[in-house]
Steps between C-alpha positions, in 0.01 A plus 500: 500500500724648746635831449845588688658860562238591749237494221671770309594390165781639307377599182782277332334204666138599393532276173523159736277619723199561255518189288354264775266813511371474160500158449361339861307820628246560202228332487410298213157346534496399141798306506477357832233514837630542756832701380782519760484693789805723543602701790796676576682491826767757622778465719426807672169579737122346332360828413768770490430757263753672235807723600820504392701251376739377776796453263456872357402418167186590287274204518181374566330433859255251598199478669400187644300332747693195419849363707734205526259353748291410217752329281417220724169433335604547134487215258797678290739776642653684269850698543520747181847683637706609825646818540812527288738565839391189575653304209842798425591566863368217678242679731301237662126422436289579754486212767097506502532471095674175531371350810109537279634370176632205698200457717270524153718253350472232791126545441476397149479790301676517172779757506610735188748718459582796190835621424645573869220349687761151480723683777182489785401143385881395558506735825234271613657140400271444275705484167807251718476210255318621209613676147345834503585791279481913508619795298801401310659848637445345884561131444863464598425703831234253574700136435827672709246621774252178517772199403226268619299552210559481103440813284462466160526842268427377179110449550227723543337300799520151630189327656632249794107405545417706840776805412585651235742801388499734196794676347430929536279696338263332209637165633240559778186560219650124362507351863103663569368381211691144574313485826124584293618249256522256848204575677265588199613374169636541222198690329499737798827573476558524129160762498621713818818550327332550162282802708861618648662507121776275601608184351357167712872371501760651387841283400771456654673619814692824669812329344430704167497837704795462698764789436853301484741776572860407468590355857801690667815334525857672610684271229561783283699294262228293370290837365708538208456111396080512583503868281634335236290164503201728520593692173506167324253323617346430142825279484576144572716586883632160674665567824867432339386801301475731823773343694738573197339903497564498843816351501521215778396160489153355436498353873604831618198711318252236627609549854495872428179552349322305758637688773439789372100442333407162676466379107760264345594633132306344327200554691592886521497493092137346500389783778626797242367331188144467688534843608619616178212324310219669783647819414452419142140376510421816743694758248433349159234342269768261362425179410602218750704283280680869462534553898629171553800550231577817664484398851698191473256274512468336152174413392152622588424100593839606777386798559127392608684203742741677678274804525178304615779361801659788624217763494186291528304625193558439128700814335134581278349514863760705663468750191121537519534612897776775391300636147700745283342836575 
């Protein structure tokens, strides 16, 4: 596993770094001999001791005798994160980074990336062709910085056979377990994540997780319209029903609304009546025959099919992963 910012760790990216940790680098003899063999490799100098963060912040630092020299040998390389001034301000990877993760690649290994990690595996070339994924939050920077390769932000990791990519966070405890579940079995997997208290599989994709904020626009005229359609969204809207709010022309509020949220009208009313009906599931115990009469969506049978499309997950699974307190 290769560990970037000189081998000191922000303690924000601790999470990603300990889950290949826990799940590759304990041994268990009872499950599986041998176990994997894990070591992890800084960017910086094999063997230098702990000091001071470089980027100022209260971390952790790393002592190892391992470097990128011996990614070359590794069967899997893993990539949990890069340094976040990487990914916001566009700080380049480290040269020697790439050039190893390119050279392992080449060899055969099988190359895995968490959350961020995706940015060094498409620094390197090897994502150019292939669907990949990463945090939601960091998925747009990724397609408009590597146009050679496909994100996809609605799944929590995609396995393209020798690479594979998790979304952030958990999403990289569903993409380790994936790999046991690969090289060991399903019984090995299913009892190492019984032993870790965390479901085998869990349903679904990022998709349900996504925040949707409103997206900006500078047609001010259309807010009054989209206020109104939002405070009546338990009613049966057509798009002759906004144009006439809005006074213009159907064809003209299309055009409009596109421009303005990339979503033509009547796809915009299907975005707030999802949203509407996750804020509902998150917020109430209401029935969902209820939720879908008060989102718009008619019938629970409606409500299960349009949810299950747009957010990945049926609405009784997206309530049980946001419980009432």
């Amino acid at each position: 596993m290769v560990v970037t910012e000189e081998m000191h760790v922000p303690s924000w990216d601790l999470y990603e770094l300990s889950i290949p940790c826990t799940v590759f680098g304990k041994p268990q003899p009872d499950l599986a001999e041998p176990w994997y063999d894990l070591r992890l490799c800084g960017t910086g100098e094999p063997g230098q001791g702990p000091g001071t963060p470089a980027n100022g912040t209260t971390g952790l630092s790393l002592h190892t005798r391992y470097g990128l020299a011996d990614l070359a040998g590794a069967d899997t390389v893993i990539v949990p994160s890069v340094p976040d001034a990487c990914v916001d301000e566009g700080r380049p990877l480290p040269p020697e980074l790439i050039t190893a993760l390119r050279h392992a690649y080449d060899s055969g290994a099988r190359m895995v990336s968490l959350c961020t990690g995706a940015f060094a595996l498409a620094e390197a070339g090897i994502l150019d062709g292939r669907r990949a994924t990463a945090h939601w939050l960091h998925t747009a920077q990724l397609a408009a910085r590597y146009p050679k390769m496909e994100v996809d932000d609605s799944v929590l990791y995609v396995d393209d056979g020798d690479v594979l990519t998790s979304a952030g966070l958990t999403a990289g405890l569903d993409l380790c377990l994936h790999l046991v579940r690969r090289d060991l079995g399903a019984h090995v997997a299913n009892q190492l994540a019984r032993r870790m208290v965390v479901p085998a599989h869990r349903p679904g994709g990022q998709a349900q997780f996504i925040d949707q904020p409103m997206p900006a626009t500078d047609d001010r005229g259309l807010a009054p319209v989209l206020d109104w359609a939002r405070e009546r969204l338990d009613e049966p809207l057509t798009v002759e029903d906004l144009a006439r709010q809005a006074a213009m022309s159907p064809r003209t509020l299309y055009r409009r609304l596109q421009a303005a949220t990339g979503a033509t009208p009547l796809q915009w009313l299907l975005n707030q009546r999802i949203r509407r009906a996750q804020s509902l599931l998150e917020s109430t115990d209401l029935p969902v025959s209820r939720i879908g009469e008060l989102s718009g969506l008619g019938t629970a049978n409606n409500l299960r099919h349009h949810f299950l499309k747009q957010v990945g997950v049926s609405p009784s699974d997206y309530r049980r992963a946001f419980p009432l307190a």
